[in-house]
Backbone atoms as SQL, in Angstrom:
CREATE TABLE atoms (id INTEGER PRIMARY KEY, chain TEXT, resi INTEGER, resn TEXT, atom TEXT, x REAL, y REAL, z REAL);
INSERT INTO atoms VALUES
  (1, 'A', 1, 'UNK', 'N', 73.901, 76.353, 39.902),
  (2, 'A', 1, 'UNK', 'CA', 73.875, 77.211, 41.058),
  (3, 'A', 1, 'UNK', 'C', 74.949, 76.806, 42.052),
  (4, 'A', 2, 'UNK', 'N', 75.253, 75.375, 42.402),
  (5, 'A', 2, 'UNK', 'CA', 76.128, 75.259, 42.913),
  (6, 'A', 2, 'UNK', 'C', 77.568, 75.880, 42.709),
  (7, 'A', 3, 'UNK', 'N', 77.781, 75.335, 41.229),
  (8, 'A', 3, 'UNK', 'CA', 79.039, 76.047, 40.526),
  (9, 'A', 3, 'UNK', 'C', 79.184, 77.231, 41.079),
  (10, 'A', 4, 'UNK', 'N', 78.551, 78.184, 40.804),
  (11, 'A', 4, 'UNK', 'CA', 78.231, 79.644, 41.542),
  (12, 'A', 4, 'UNK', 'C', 78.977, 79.561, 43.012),
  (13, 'A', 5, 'UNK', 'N', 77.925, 79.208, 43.856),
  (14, 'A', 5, 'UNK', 'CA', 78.208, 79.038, 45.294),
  (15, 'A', 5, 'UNK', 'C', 79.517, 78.860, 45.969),
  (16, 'A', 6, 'UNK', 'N', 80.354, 77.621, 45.182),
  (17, 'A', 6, 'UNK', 'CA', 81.201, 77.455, 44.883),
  (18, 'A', 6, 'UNK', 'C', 82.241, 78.456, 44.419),
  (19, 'A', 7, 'UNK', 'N', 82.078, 79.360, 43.825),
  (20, 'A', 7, 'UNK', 'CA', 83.003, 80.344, 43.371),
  (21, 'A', 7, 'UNK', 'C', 83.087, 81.406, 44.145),
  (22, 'A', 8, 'UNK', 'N', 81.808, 81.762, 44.798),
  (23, 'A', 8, 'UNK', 'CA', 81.692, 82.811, 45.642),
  (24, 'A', 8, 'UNK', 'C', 82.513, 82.158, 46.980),
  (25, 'A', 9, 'UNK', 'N', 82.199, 81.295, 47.150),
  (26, 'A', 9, 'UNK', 'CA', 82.883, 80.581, 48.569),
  (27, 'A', 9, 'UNK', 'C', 84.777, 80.637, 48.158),
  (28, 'A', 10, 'UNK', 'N', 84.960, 80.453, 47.411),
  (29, 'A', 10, 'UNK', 'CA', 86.210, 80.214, 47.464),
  (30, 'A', 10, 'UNK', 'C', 87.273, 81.990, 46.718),
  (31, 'A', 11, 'UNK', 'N', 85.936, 82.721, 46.342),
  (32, 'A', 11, 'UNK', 'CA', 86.524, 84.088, 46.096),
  (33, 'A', 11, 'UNK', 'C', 86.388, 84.706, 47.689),
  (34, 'A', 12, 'UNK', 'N', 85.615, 84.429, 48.382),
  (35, 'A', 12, 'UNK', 'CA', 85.519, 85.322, 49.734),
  (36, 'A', 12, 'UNK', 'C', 86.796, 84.551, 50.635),
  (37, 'A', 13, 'UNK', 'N', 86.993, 83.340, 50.456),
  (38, 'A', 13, 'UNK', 'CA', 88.292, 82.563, 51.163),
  (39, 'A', 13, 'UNK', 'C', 89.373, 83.433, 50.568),
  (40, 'A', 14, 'UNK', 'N', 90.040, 83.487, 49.277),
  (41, 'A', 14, 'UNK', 'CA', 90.905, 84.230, 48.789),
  (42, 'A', 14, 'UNK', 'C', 91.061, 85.710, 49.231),
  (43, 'A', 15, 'UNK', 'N', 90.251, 86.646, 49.253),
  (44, 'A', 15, 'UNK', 'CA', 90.309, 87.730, 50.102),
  (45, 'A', 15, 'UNK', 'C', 90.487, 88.030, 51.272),
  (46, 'A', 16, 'UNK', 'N', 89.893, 86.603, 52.113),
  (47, 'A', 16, 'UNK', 'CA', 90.320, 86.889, 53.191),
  (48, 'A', 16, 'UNK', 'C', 91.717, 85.792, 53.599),
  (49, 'A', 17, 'UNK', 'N', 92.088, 85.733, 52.687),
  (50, 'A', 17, 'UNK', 'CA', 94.403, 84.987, 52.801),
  (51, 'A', 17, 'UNK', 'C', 95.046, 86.005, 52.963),
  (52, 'A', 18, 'UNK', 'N', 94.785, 87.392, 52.437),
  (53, 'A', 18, 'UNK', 'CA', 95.952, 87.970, 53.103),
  (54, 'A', 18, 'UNK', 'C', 96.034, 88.419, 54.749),
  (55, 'A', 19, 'UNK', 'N', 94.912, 88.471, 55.102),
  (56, 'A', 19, 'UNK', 'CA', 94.358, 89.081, 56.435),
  (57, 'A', 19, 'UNK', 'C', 94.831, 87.779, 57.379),
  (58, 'A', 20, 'UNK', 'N', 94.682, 86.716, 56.883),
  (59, 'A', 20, 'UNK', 'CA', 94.973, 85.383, 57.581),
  (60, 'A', 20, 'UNK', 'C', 96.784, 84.860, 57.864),
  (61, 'A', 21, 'UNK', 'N', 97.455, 84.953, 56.760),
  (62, 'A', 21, 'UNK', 'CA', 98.719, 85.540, 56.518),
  (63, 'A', 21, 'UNK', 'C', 99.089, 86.319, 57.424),
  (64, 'A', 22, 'UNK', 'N', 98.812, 87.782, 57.353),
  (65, 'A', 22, 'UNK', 'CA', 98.866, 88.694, 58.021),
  (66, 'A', 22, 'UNK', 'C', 98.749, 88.357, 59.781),
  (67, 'A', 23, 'UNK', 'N', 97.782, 87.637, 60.281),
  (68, 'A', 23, 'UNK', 'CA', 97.683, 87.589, 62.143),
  (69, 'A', 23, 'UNK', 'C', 98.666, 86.729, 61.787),
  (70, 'A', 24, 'UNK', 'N', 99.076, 85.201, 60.855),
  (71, 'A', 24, 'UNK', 'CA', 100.034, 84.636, 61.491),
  (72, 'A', 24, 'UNK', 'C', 101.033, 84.607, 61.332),
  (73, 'A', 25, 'UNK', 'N', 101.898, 85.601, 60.689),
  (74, 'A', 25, 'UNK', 'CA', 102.835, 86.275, 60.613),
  (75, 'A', 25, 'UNK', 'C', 102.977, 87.102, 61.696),
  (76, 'A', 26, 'UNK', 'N', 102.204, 87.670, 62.361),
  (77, 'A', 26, 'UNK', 'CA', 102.472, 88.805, 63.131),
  (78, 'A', 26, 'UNK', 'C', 103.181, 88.214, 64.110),
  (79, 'A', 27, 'UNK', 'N', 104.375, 89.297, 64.296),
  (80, 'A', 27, 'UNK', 'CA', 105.076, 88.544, 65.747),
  (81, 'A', 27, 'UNK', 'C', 104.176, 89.571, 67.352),
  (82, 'A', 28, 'UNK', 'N', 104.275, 88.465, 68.336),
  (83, 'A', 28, 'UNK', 'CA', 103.783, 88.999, 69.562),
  (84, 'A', 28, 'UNK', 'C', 105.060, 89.660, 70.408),
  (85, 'A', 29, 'UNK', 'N', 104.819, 90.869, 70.494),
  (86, 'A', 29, 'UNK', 'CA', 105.852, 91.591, 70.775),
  (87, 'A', 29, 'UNK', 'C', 106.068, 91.124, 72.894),
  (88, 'A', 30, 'UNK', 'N', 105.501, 90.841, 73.444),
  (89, 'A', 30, 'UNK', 'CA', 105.580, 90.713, 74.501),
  (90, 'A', 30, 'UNK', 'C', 106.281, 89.044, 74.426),
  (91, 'A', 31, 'UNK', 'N', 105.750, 88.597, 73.755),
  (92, 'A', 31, 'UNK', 'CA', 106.466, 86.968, 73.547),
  (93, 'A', 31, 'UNK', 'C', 108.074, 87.014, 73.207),
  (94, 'A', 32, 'UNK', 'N', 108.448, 87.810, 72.536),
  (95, 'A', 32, 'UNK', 'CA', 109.210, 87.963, 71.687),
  (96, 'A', 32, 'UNK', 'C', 110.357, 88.762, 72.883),
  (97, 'A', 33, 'UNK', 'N', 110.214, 89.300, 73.453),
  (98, 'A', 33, 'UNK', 'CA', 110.900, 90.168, 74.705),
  (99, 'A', 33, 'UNK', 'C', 111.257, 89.615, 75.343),
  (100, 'A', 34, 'UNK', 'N', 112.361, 89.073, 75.908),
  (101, 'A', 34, 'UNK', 'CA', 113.265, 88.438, 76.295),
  (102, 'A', 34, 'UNK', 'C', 113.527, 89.228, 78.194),
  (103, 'A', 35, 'UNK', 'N', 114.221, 88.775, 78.735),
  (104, 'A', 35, 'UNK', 'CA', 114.262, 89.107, 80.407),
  (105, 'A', 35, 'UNK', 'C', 115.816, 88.910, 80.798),
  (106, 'A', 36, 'UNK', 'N', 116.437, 89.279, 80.847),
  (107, 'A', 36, 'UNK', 'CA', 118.118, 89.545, 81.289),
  (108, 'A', 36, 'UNK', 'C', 117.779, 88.906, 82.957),
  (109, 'A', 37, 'UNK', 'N', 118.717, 88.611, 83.544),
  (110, 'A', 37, 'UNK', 'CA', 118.597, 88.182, 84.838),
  (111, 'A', 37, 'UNK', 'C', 118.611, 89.544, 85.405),
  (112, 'A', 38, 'UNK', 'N', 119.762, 90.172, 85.606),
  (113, 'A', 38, 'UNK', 'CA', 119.418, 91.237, 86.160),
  (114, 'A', 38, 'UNK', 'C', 118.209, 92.639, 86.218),
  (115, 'A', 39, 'UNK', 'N', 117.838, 92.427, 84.884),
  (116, 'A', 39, 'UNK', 'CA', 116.170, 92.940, 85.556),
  (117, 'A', 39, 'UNK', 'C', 115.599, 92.183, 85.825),
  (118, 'A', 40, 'UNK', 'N', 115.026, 90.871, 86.062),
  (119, 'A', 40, 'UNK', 'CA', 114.184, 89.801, 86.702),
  (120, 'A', 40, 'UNK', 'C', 114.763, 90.394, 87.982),
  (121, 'A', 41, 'UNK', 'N', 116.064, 90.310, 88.616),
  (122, 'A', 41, 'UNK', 'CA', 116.189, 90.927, 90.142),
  (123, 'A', 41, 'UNK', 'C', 116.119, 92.299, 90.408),
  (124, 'A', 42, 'UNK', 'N', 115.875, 93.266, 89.634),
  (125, 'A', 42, 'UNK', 'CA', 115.313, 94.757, 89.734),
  (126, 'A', 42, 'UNK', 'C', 114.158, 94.863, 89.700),
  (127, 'A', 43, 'UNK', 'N', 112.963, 93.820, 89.266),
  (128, 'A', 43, 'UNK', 'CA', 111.735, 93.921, 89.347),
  (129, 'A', 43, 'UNK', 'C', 111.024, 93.611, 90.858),
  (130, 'A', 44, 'UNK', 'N', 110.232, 94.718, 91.079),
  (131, 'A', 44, 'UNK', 'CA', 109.845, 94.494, 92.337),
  (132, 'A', 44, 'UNK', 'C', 108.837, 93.205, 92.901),
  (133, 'A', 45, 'UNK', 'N', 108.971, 92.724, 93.739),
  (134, 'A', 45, 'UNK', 'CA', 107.812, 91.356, 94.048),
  (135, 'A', 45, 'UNK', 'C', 106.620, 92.134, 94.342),
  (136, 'A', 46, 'UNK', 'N', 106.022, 91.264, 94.544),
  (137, 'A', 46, 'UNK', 'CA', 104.541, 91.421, 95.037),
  (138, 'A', 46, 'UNK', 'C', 104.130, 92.645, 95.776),
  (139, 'A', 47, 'UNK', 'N', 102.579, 93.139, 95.731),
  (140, 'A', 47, 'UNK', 'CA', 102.509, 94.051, 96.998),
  (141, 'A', 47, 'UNK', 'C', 102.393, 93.364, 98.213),
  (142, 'A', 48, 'UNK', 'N', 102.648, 93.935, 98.851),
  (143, 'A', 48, 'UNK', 'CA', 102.363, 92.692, 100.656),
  (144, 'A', 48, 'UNK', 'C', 100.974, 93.735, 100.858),
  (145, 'A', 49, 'UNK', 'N', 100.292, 94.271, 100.122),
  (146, 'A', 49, 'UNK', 'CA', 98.794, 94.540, 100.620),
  (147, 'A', 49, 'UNK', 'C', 98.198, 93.964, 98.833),
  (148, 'A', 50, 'UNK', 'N', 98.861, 93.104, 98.715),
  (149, 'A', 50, 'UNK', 'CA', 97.837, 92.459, 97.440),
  (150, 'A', 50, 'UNK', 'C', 96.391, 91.429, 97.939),
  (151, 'A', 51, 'UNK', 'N', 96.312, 91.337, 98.833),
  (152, 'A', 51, 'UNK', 'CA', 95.090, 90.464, 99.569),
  (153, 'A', 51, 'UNK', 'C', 94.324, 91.145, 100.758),
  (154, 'A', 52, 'UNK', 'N', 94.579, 92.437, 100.859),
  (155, 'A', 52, 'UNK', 'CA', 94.225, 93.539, 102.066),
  (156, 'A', 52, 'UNK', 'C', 92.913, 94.612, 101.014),
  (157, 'A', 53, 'UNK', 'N', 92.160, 94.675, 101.747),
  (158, 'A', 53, 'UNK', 'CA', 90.807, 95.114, 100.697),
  (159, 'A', 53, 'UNK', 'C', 91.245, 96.757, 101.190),
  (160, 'A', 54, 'UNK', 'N', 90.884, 97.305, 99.801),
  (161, 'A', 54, 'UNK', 'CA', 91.380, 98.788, 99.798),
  (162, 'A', 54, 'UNK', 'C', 90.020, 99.461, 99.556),
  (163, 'A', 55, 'UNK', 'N', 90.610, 100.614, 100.897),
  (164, 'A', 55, 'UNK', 'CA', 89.038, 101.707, 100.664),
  (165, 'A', 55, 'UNK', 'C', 89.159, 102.218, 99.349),
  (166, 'A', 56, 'UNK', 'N', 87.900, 102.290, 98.603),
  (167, 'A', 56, 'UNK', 'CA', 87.458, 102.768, 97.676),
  (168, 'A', 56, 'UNK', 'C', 87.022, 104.611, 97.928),
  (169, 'A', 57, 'UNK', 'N', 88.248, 105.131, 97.546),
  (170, 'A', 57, 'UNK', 'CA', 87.781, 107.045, 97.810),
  (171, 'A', 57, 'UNK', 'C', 87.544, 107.850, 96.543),
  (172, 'A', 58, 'UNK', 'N', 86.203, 108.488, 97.209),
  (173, 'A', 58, 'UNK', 'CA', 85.255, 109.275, 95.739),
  (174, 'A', 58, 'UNK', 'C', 86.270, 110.216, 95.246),
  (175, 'A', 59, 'UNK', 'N', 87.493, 110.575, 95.840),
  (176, 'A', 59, 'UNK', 'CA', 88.121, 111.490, 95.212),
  (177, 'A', 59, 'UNK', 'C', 89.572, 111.112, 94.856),
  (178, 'A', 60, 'UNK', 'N', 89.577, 110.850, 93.306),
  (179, 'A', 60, 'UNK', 'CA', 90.901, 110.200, 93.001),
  (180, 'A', 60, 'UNK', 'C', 92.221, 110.868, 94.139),
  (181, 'A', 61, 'UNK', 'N', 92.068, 111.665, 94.205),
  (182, 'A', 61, 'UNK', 'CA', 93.299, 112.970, 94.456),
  (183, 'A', 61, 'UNK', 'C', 93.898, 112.106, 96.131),
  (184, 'A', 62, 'UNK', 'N', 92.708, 111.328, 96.989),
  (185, 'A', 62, 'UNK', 'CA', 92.979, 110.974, 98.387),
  (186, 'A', 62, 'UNK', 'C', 94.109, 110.209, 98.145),
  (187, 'A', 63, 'UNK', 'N', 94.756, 109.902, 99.320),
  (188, 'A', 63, 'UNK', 'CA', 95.633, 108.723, 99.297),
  (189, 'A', 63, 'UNK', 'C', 95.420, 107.528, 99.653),
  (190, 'A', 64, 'UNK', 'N', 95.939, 106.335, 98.988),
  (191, 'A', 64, 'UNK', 'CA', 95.640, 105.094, 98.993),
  (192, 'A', 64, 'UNK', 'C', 95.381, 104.651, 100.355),
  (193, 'A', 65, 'UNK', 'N', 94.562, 103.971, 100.851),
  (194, 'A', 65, 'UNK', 'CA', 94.480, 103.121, 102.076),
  (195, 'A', 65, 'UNK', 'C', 94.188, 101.904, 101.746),
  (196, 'A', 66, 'UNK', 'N', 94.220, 100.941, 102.435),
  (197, 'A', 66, 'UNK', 'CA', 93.633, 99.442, 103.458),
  (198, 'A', 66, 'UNK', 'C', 92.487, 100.125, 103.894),
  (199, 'A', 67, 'UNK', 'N', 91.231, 99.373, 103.964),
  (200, 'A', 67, 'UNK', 'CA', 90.386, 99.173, 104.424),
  (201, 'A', 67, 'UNK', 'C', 90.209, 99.352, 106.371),
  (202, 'A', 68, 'UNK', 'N', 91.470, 98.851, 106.774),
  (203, 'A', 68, 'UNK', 'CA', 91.713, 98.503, 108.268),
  (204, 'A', 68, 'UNK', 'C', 92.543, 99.974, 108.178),
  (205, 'A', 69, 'UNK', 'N', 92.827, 100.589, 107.524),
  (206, 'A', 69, 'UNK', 'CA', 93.843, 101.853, 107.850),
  (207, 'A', 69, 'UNK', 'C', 92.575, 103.073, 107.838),
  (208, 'A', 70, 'UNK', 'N', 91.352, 103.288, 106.804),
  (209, 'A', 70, 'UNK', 'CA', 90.374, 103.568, 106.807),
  (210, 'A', 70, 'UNK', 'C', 89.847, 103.975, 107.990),
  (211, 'A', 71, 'UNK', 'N', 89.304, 102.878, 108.680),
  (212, 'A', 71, 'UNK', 'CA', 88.921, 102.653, 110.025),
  (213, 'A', 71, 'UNK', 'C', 89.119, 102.538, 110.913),
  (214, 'A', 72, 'UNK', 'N', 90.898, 102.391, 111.370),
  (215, 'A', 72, 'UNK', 'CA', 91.385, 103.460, 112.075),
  (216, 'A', 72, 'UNK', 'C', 91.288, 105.056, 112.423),
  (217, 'A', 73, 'UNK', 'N', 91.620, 105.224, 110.692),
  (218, 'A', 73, 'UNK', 'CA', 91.976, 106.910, 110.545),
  (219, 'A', 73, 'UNK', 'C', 90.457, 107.209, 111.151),
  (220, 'A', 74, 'UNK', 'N', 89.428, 106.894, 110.902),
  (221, 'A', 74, 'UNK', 'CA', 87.923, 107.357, 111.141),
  (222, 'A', 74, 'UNK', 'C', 87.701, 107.728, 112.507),
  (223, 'A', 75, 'UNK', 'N', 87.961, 106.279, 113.102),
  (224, 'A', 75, 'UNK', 'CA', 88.333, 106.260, 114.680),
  (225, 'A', 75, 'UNK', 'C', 89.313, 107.441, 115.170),
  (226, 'A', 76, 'UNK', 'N', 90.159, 107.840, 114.960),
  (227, 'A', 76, 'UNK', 'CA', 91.009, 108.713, 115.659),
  (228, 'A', 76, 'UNK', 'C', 90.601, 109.967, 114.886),
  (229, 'A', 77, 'UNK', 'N', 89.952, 110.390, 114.017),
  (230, 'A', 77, 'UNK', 'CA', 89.692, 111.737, 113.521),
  (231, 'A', 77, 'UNK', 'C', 88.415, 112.230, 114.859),
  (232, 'A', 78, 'UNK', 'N', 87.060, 110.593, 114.732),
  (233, 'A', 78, 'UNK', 'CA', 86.438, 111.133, 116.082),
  (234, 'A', 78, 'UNK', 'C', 86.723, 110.775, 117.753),
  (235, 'A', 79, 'UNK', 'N', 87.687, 110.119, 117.404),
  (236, 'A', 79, 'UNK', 'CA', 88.016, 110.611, 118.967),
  (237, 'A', 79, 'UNK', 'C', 88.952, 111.724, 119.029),
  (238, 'A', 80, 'UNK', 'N', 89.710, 112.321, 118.528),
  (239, 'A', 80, 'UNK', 'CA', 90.936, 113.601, 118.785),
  (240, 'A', 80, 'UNK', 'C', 90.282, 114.504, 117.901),
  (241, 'A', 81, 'UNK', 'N', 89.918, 114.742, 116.795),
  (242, 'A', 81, 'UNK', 'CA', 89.556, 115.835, 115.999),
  (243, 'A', 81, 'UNK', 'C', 88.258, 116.553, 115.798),
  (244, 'A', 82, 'UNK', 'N', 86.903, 115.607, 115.745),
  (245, 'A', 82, 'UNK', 'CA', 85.829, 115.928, 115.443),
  (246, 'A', 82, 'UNK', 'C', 85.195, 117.385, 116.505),
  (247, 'A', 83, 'UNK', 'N', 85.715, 117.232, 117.750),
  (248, 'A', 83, 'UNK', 'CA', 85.321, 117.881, 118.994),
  (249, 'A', 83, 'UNK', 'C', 85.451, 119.165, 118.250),
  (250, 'A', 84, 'UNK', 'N', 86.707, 119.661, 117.289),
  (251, 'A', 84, 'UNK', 'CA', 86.828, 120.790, 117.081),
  (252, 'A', 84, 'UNK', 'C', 86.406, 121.266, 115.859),
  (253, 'A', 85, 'UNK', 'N', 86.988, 120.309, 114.668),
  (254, 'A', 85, 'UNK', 'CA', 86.450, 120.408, 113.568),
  (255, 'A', 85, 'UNK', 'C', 84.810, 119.988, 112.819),
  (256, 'A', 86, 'UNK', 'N', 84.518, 119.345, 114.063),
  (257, 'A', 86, 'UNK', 'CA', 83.266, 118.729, 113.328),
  (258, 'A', 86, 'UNK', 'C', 83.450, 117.401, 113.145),
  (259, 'A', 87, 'UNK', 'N', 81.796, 117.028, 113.073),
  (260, 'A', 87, 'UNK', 'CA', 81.722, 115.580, 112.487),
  (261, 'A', 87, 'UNK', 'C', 81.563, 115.519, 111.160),
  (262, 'A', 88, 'UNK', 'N', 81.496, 116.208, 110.252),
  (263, 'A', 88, 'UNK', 'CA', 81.243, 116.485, 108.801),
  (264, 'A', 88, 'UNK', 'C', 82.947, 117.306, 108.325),
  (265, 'A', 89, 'UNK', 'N', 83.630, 117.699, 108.956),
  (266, 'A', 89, 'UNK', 'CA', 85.108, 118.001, 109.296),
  (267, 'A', 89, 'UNK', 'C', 84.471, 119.150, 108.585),
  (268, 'A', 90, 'UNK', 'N', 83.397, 120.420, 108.436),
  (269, 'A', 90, 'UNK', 'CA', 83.386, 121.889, 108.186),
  (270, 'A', 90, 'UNK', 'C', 83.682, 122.730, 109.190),
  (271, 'A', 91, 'UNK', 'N', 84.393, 122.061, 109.909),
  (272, 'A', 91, 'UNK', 'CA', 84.591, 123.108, 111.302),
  (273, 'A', 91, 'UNK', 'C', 83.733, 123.831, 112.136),
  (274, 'A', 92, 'UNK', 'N', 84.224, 123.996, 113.739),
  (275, 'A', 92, 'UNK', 'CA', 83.494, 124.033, 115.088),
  (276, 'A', 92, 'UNK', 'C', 84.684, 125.288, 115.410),
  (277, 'A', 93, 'UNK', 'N', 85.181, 124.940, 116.870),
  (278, 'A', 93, 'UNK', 'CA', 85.931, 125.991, 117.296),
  (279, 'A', 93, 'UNK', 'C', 87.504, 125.697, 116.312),
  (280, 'A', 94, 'UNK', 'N', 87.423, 125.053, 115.536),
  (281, 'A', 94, 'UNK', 'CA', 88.523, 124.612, 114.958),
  (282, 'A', 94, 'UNK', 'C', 88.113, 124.754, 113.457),
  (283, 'A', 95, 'UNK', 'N', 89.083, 124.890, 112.437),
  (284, 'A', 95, 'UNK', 'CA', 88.959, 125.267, 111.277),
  (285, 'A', 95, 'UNK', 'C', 88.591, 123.882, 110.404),
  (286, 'A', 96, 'UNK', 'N', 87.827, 123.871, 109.219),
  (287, 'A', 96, 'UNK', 'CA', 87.171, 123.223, 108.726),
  (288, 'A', 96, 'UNK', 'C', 88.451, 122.179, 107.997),
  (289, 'A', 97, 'UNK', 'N', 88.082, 120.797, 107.607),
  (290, 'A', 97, 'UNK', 'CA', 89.373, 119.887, 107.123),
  (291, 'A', 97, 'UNK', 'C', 88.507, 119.188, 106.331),
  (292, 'A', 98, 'UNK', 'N', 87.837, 120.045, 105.155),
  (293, 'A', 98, 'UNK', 'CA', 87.807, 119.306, 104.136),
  (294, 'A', 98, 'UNK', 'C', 88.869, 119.451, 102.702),
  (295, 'A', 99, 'UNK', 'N', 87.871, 118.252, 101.835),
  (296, 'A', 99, 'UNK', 'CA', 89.327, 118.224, 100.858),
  (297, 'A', 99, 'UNK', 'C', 89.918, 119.259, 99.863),
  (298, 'A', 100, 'UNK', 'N', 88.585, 120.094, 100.317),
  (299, 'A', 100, 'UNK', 'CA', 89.102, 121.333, 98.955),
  (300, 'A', 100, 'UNK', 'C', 90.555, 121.958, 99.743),
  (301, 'A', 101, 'UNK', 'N', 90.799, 121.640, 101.307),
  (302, 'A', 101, 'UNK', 'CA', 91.395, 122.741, 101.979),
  (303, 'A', 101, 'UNK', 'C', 92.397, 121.732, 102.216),
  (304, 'A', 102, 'UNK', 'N', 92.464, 120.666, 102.148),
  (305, 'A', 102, 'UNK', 'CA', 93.672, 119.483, 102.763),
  (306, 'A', 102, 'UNK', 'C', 93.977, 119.139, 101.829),
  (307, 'A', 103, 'UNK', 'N', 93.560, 118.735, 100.326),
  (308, 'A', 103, 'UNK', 'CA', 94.220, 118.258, 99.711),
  (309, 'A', 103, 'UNK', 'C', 95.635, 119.225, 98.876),
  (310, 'A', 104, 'UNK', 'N', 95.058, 120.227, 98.622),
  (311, 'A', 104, 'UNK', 'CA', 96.449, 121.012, 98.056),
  (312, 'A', 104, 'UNK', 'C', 97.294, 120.921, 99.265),
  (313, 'A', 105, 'UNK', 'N', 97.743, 121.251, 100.518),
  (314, 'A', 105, 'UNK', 'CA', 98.319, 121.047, 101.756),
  (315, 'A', 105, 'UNK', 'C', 99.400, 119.894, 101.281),
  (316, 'A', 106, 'UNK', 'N', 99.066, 118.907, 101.084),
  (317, 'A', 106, 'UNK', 'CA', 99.613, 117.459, 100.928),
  (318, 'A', 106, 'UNK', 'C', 99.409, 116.995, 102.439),
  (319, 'A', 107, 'UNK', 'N', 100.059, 115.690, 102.276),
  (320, 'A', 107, 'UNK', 'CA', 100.087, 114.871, 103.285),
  (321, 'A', 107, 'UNK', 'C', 101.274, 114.948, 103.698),
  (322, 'A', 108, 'UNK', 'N', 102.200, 115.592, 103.553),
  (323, 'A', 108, 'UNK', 'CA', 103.853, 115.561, 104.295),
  (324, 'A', 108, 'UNK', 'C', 103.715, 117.210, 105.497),
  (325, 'A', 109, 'UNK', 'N', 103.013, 118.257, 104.656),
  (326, 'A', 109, 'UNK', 'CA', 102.510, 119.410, 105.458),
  (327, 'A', 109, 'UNK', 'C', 101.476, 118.834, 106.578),
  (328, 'A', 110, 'UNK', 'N', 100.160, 118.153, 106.533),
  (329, 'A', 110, 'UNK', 'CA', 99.762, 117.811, 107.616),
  (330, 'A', 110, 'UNK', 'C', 100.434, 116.892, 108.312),
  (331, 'A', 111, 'UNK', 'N', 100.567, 115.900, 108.348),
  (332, 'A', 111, 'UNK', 'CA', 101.301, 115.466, 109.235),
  (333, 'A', 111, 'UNK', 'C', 102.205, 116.187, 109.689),
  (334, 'A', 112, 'UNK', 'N', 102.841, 116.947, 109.710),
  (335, 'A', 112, 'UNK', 'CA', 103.962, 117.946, 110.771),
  (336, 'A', 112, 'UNK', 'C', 102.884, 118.767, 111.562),
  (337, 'A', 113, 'UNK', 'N', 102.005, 119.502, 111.063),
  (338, 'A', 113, 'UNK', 'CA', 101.040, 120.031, 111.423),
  (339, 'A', 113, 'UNK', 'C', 100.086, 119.579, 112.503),
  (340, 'A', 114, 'UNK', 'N', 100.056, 118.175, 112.203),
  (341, 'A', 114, 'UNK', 'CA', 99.397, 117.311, 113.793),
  (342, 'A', 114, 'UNK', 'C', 99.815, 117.068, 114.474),
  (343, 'A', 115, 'UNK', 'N', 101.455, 116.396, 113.989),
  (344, 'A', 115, 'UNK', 'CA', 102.349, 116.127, 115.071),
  (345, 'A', 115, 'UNK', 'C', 102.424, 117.123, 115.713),
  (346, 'A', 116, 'UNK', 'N', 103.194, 118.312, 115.519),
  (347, 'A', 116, 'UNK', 'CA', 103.347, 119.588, 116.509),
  (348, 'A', 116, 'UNK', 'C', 102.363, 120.553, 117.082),
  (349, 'A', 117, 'UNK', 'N', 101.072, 120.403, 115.789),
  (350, 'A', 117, 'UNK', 'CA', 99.922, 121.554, 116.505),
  (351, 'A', 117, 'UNK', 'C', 100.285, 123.226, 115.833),
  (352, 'A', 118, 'UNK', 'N', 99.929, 123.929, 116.550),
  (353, 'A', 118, 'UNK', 'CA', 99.596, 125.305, 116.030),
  (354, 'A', 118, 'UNK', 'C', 99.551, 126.545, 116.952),
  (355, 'A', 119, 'UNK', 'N', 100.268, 127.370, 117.104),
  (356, 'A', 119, 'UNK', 'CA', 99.946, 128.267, 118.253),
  (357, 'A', 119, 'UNK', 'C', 98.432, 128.939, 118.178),
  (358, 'A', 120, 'UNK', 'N', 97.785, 129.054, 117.272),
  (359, 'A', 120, 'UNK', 'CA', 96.169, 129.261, 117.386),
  (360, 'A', 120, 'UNK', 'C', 95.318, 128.080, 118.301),
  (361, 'A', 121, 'UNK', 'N', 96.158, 127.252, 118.760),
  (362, 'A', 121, 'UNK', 'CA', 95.192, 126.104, 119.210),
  (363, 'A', 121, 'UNK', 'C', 95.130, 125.191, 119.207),
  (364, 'A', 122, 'UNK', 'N', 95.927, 124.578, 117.997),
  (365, 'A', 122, 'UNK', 'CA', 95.758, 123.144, 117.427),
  (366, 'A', 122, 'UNK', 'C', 96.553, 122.366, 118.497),
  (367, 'A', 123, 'UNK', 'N', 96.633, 121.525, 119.168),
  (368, 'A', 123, 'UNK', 'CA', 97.040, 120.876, 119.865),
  (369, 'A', 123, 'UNK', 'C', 98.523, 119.427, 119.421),
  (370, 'A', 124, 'UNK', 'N', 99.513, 119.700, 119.809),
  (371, 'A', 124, 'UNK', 'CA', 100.260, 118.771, 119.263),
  (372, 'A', 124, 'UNK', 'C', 100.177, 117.244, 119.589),
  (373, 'A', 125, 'UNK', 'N', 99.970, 116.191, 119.010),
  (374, 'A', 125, 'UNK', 'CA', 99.271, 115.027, 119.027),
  (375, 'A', 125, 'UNK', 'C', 100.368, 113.858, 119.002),
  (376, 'A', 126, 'UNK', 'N', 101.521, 114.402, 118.811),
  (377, 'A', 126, 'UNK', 'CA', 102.847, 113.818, 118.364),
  (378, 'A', 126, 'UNK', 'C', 103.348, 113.492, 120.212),
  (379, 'A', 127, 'UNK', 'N', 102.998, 114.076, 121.206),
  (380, 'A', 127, 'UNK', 'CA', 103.444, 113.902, 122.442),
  (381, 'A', 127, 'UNK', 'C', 102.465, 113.818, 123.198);
């Protein structure tokens, strides 16, 4: 029985040599990739908000913030905006600013839009 055991052990080793072969043969392609100086100095450094805790927003589509940029923006939506739009931003005497309605807009259209205001009302915030 041993004999046996023995044969089976060393037929399941043999089947598995080529597979073994095979990982250490394989070359690691990232190892293997080499770095020119001049892209080492085209690669960008660090983020300078790599240690700054980032709001987490339910809607991929928002734009990135800081945590401290967050809570700003919050702060100045209810002190300058809420009066008109709301505290839920569905709008009061002022038109509603949620994301179904701001996000196609972009963020380069509102901002001009706050800065200068609106002859319906909107008040320019930029002066």
């Amino acid at each position: 029985m041993s004999h046996y055991l023995k044969l089976k052990q060393l037929t399941v080793a043999l089947a598995a040599l080529p597979f073994t072969f095979s990982l250490a043969l394989a070359e690691d392609p990232v190892a293997k990739k080499s770095v020119t100086e001049a892209e080492v100095k085209y690669q960008a450094g660090g983020s300078p908000l790599a240690n700054e805790p980032m709001h987490q927003n339910i809607d991929p589509k928002a734009p990135p913030m800081t945590e401290a940029e967050f809570v700003k923006a919050r702060q100045v939506y209810f002190e300058r905006c809420a009066g008109c739009h709301g505290v839920l931003r569905k709008g009061a005497t002022g038109k509603p600013l949620t994301p179904d309605i701001t996000l196609p807009k972009g963020t380069e259209y509102l901002k001009v839009f706050i800065a200068y205001g609106s002859p319906a009302g909107m008040p320019n915030w930029q002066t």
